[in-house]
Structure formats: C-alpha cells, structure tokens
C-alpha positions in Angstrom: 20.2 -7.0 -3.5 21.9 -6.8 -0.3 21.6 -3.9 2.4 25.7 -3.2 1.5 24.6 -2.6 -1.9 22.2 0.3 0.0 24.2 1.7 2.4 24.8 5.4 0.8 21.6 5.8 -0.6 18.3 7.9 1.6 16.2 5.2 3.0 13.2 5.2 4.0 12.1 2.1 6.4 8.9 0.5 7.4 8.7 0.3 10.7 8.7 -3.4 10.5 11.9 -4.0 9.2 13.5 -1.1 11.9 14.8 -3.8 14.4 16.3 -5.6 11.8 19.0 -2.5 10.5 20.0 -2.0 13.7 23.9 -2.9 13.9 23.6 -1.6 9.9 25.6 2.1 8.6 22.7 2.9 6.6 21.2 6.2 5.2 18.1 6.5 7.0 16.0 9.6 6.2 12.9 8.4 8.0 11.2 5.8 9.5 7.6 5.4 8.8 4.6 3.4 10.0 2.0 3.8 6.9 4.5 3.9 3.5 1.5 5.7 1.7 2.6 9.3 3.8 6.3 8.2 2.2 4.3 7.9 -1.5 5.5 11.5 -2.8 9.2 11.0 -2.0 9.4 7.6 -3.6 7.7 8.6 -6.9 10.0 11.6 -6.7 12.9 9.7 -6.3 14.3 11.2 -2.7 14.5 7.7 -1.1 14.0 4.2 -1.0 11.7 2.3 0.7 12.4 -1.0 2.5 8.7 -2.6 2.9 7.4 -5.7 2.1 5.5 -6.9 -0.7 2.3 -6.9 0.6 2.7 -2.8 1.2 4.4 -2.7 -2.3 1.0 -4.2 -3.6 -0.8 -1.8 -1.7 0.8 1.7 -3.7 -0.5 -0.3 -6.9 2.0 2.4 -9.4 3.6 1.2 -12.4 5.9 3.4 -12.0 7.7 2.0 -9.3 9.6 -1.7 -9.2 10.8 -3.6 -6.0 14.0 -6.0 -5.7 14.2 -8.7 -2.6 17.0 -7.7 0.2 18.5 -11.3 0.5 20.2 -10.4 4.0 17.6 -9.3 6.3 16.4 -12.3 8.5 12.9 -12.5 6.9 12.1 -13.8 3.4 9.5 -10.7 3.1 11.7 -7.9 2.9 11.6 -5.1 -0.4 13.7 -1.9 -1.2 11.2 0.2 -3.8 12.2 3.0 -6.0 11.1 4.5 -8.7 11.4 2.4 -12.4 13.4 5.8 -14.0 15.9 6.3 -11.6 19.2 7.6 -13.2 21.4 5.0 -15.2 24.2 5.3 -12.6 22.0 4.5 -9.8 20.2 1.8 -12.0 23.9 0.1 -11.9 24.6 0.8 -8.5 21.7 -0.8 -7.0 20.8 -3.6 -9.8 24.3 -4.7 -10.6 23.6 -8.2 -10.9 21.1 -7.7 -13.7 
C-alpha cells in the first residue's frame, strides 16, 4: 500500500506519523494523539487511520484489518479500516491482492 494509493480517501493520522505526510496531498480529517478517541469513526468507516502496529494491537477488534504503507520512512507504519468496507473501496485500497 502506498500513501498515492490513499490520497482521496479521510485520514485520520497519529500524531507520530504527522511529520512524515508533510510534502503529501492527502485527505486529512484529523490528526490525533490517542487513536482510541478516533475508535468510533474507524469502526464506522469515516476514515482511515495511519498508526502503527503496536496502536493497532492496542484496539484489539476483529472487525478491523491493517495493511503496511511501504513509502513512509519507517518500517512501522499502518493505514486501518474497517474489514467490511464497500467492494469498490476494498479494490481501491487493496489492489494488489
């Protein structure tokens, strides 16, 4: 997954991974220092978080899934969404699966 592959889609950031997007034309809808305030919108579907694992362990919800971002300098970085997120945007955002 790369952060192209995100660009038109409501993000929602951890602020560790903030100084990384900055030079990036992304949908950011928020920025956010503990993901579990951004909980509700993810399991509702209103925006994708870019975390890392460890956080993504933290929610513990089988409803959600993660998939690496391979161009952000750091080997630890997530987007999350929710497992039943529309076929279209399934294809959008997993396209190499």
């Amino acid at each position: 997954l790369s952060l192209n592959d995100l660009k038109d889609l409501p993000l929602i950031v951890s602020k560790t991974f903030i100084t990384h997007l900055n030079n990036q034309k992304l949908n950011i809808i928020t920025i956010t220092n503990q993901i579990i305030d951004c909980f509700p919108m993810i399991k509702e579907g209103v925006g994708y978080l870019i975390t890392t694992k460890n956080q993504y362990k933290q929610l513990n919800d089988p409803s959600l899934c993660f998939k690496e971002i391979v161009d952000i300098d750091s080997s630890n970085c997530y987007c999350i969404l929710k497992k039943d997120i529309d076929e279209y945007k399934f294809k959008l955002i997993f396209n190499s699966i």
